[in-house]
Structures are given as structure tokens and as C-alpha cells.
N, C-alpha and C positions, 0 to 999 in steps of 0.2 A: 433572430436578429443578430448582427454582426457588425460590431463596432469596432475600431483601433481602441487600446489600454493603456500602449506605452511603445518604446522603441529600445531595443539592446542595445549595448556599448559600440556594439558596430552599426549599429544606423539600421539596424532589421527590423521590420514592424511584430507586434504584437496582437493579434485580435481576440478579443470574447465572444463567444458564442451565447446566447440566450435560448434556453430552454423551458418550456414550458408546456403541460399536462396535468389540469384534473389539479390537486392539491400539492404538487411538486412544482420547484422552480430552479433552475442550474444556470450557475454562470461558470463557464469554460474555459480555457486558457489555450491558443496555441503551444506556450512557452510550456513546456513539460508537462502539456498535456492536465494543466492543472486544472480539478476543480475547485473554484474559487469562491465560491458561495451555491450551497445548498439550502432550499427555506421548504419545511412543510405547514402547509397551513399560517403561510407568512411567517413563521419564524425560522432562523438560520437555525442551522445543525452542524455547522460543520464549523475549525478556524479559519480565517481567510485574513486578506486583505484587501483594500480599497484602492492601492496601487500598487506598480510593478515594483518596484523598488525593493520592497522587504523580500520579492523571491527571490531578487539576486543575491541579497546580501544576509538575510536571517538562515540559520540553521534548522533543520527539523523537517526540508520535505514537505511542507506542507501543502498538502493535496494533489502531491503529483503523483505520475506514475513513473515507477522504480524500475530498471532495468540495465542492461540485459540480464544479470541476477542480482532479486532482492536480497536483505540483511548480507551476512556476512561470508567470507571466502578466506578461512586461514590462509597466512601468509600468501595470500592472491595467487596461491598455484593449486592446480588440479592435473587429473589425468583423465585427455580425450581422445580416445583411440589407440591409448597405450602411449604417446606423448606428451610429458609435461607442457600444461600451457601456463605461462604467469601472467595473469593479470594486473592493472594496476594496484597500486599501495595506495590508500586516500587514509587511512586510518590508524592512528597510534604507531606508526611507520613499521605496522607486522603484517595490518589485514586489507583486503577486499570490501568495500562496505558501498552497497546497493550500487552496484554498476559500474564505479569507478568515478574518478575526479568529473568527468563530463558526460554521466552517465545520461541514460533517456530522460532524467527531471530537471535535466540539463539543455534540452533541444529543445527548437521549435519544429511543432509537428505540423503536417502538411494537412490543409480541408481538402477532404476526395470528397462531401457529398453533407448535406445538414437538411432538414427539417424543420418544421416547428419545436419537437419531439425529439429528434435525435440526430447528432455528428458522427461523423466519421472522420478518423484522422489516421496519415500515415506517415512513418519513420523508418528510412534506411539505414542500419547503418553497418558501415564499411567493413569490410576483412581486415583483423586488425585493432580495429575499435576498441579501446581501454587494454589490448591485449586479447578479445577472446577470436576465435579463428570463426572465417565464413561472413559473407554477406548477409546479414539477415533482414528480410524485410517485414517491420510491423506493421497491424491492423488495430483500431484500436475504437468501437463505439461506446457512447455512452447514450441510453438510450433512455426516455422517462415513458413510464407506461402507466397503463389508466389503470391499474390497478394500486398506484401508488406506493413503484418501485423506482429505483435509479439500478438502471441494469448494465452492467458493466462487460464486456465483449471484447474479447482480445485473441488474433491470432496470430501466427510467425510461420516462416519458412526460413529457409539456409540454403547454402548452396555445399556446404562445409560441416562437419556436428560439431555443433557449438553449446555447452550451457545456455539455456535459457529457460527463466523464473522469474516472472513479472506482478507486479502486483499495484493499488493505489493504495497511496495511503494518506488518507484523508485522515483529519485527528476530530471525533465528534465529538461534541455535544450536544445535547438535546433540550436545554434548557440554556443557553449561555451564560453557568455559574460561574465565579473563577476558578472553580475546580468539578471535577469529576467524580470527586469520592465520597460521591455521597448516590451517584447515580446505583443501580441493580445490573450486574449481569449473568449472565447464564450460558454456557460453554458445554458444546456436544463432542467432549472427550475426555475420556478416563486417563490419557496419559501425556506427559507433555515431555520436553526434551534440556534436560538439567545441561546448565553452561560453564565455562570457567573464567576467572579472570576476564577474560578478554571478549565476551560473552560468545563466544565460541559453542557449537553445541561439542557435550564429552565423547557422544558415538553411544548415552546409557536412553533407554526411552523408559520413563521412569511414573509410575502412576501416581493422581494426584490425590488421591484417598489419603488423609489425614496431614496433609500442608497446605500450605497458605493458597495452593494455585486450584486449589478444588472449587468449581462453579460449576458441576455438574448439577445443582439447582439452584435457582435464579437467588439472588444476596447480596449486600452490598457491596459494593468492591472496598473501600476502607481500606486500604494495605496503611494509608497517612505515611508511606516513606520509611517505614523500620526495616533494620537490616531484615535480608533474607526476602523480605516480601515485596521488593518492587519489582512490579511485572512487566517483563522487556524479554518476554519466553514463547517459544513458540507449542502451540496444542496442538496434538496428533488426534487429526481427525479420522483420517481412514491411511491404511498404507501406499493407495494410491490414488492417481486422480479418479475422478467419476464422470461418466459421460453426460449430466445431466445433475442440474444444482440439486444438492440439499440442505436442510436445516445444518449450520454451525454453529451460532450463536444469539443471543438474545441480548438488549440493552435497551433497558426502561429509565426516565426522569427521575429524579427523588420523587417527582408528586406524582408520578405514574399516569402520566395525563399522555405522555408520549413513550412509543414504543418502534425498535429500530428492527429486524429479523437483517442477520446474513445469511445467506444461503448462496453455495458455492460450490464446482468442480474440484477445486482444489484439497490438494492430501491434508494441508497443515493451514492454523491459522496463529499468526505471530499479535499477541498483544503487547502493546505499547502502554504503559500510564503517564508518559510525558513528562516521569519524575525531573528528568533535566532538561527541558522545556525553559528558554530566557531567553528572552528578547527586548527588545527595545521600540519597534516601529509599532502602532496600534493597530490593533485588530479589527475586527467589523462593528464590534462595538465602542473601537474609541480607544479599550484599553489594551496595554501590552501582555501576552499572553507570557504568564509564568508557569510554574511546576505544576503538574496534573490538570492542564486547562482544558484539557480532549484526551480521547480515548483512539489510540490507532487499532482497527479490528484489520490487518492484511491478511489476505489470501495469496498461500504462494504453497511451493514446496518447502519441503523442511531446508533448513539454511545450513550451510557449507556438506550438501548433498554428494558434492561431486569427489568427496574424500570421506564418504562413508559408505559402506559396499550393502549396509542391511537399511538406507534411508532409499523413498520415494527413488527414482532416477529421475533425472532433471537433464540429460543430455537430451538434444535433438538433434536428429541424424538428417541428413538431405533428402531428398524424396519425403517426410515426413512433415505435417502442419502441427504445429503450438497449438492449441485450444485452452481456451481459459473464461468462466461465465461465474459475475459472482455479481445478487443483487442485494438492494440494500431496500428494504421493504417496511415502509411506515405505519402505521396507522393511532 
């Protein structure tokens, strides 16, 4: 089903998609691609909103997909091809941050094709764009399967090698507490990527054996916001992508009644706990979502890739397709 949600400041319309499979239910968003409500077993799991409004104007990304590269890009310069490229400055007037002032969770994306089951959406965007070089054209489904996944599908091409590291980043929860820290998670990596200041990765890949970011078996997350332990880190899952998802993470209810699997292509997965999470418009339930209200699990490469010579590579060259498969598996 496909109904109008709203209209952008230019008069451009907005539509939702309605998905529906088996115990999963998704509502869609042209507008960055967002998803905007996820319900298993009639309860949401995801934050959202009930209108358009809060995506234009609340901070946090919420539910969209991030692009042309997620998290961060010191001082929004890299080297492509042996060419400094600068990208825009959207952050703390030093960094790079998910794509740029108008990055992809910023567009409206085009329907090529939908289902009961599953969309299809595509986004050009230009030579140029935020700064990164080449035309890239996206591919982008979101898919519900009867197994009781939301399977998420993404590809790219270039005409030019451009960066590119895409990701959604939807903030769950799985009981709609007003926090998360009390939910279970469980993380399939032993090492994660230590930041600075500016949350920057340092270039150290550092293992999580006796700190705070060790979830190598399932516990509560609790960080409650004390320095050092708020997680906004990305975890080194494998050093590079894989042609075929796997097991990356786990995240269970407090009451254990619901249980979330990611499983993912992708080398790294970036956790968010939403510590600085505020807003003002109401959520799906009415209320406005503050500190730790969701849990971001993104699937990307490791972040500001393209200034570190021993992380994933995250360039795509011409002649070559993006691949990207990460699902979100309920039960």
C-alpha cells in the first residue's frame, strides 16, 4: 500500500510504503529512505514518528539511510586516487559526518518497483555531491521475509572512485521503554576501534577484553552514561566485507520475550546508545524520545576508512558494484 505522509518545503510529495509478511510489519518513507515504523508481532521496535515534520527538523537520523559515507570523515578530506578530495564540513566545523549537510537521509528516493513484501528505491546522486567525486547511482530494498527478517539490500555503481559506506540506521527498541539500558546485547567481535575527542577513529584497533565495550557474551548493556562507557564505537567484525551475511550481533527485551539477530556483509558495526538523544516532537508512542531511548546497530565499514591505510577499503572504483546485505532477524 502507498499512501502520501506529507510534502517538503518545496512542494515535493512524500509517500509511505506498507509492508507486510508473516509477523513483520514496515512503514517506509521516500524521504531518506526512512524506516518509519517497524512492528513485530504488533509491537513497534523501532523510534519513529507519525509525521513528517520531526524528519525535517529533529536531529538523530532517525531511520534513515546514511550516505554516501556513514559516521565520520576527519576534516572531510581523503585521498582518491592519489588526489585530495574535501568533502563537506556538517560537524563541529572540523568533520565529515554521514554524508554531508544533504547527504542520502536527506533525499527523496525514487519507487522502481514494490510488493506486498518488498520496495525498491533509487537515488542518484551527482558528480560533485557534498563534494565526493563521480556519479553514483543507488539501489536500495527493503525486503520482509517469511522467515521473520527485514532484509535490507543495497547497491551502488560510479562512473568516477568515489567513497562509498552506507548504512540504516534505525535506533531500536524492542519493548518501547524510555530507555534501552536495561535491554541484553551480544557482539561478535573481539576488537573495536578507540576514538578521540572528536570521535574520530585513532588508526589503534584495540581489543575489548576487560572494558566496558566487551559483549562478546550476551549482558546487559547498563553503561547509565559514566564517562568512558558511552557507546557511540564502532566493532571490528571481520577485516573485510563478506560476500554472504553473518551472525554480528544479538539484542534481547529486558523480559526476554523478544529477540533481534543482525547478520551482515559488512567488515564493522557502529553502536550507538543514543546517550545524546533530545528532542521535542512525540514519538510513536506519544512521547518525546530522550537519552538511551534506542539502540543504533549500523552496518558499514569502519569510519574515516579513507585516511587509514590498515582499515577495510571503502573506495569504489568504476567498473565495480557496492554490495551491501544486512538483516534484522526476529523472533
Amino acid at each position: 500500500m502507498i499512501r502520501t505522509f506529507g510534502h517538503l518545503p518545496n512542494g515535493r510529495e512524500v509517500q509511505e510504503i506498507t509492508l507486510k509478511k508473516g509477523a513483520l510489519e514496515a512503514d517506509v518513507l521516500t524521504y531518506g529512505g526512512i524506516i518509519r515504523d517497524l512492528r513485530f508481532d504488533g509491537q513497534s521496535v523501532v523510534l519513529g514518528y507519525s509525521e513528517l515534520e520531526p524528519y525535517l527538523t529533529e536531529p538523530g537520523y532517525v531511520g534513515a539511510i546514511i550516505g554516501r559515507c556513514a559516521n565520520r570523515i576527519s576534516e572531510g578530506r581523503c585521498l582518491v586516487d592519489c588526489q585530495t578530495v574535501q568533502l563537506d564540513i556538517n560537524e563541529s566545523g572540523t568533520t565529515h559526518l554521514h554524508g554531508g549537510m544533504t547527504g542520502f537521509s536527506k533525499r527523496t528516493w525514487a519507487i522502481e518497483q514494490h510488493d506486498k513484501a518488498s520496495v525498491l528505491f533509487k537515488l542518484v546522486s551527482e558528480d560533485g555531491d557534498q563534494g565526493y567525486p563521480g556519479r553514483l547511482e543507488t539501489l536500495l530494498r527493503y525486503t520482509l521475509t517469511g522467515s521473520g527478517a527485514l532484509r535490507v539490500k543495497i547497491t551502488a555503481t560510479t562512473d568516477k572512485a568515489t567513497p562509498v559506506n552506507l548504512t540504516q540506521h534505525s535506533y531500536f527498541n524492542l519493548n518501547q521503554s524510555p530507555s534501552v539500558l536495561r535491554h541484553r546485547l551480544e557482539v561478535a567481535a573481539d576488537s573495536y576501534l578507540p576514538v578521540d575527542a572528536r570521535k574520530i577513529p585513532t588508526g589503534e584497533v584495540r581489543k575489548v577484553a576487560w572494558t566496558p565495550f566487551d559483549f562478546q557474551e550476551n549482558r546487559v548493556i547498563a553503561t547509565g552514561g559514566r564517562a568512558g562507557e558511552l557507546l557511540d564505537h564502532t566493532f571490528c567484525l571481520s577485516s573485510q566485507k563478506r560476500s554472504e551475511p553473518v551472525f554480528a550481533a544479538a539484542l534481547e527485551s529486558p523480559d526476554e520475550d523478544t529477540r533481534m539477530e543482525v547478520w551482515t556483509t559488512e567488515p564493522g558495526l557502529h553502536i550507538y546508545d543514543a546517550a545524546g538523544l533530545s528532542g521535542t516532537s512525540p514519538g510513536l508512542a506519544g512521547e518525546a524520545y530522550g537519552p538511551h531511548a534506542g539502540l543504533c546497530l549500523e552496518t558499514q565499514g569502519w569510519p574515516d576508512a579513507p585516511n587509514h591505510a590498515n582499515f577495510p577499503n571503502v573506495l569504489l572504483q568504476s567498473g565495480e558494484t557496492y554490495h551491501h546485505i544486512t538483516e534484522f532477524r526476529f523472533s
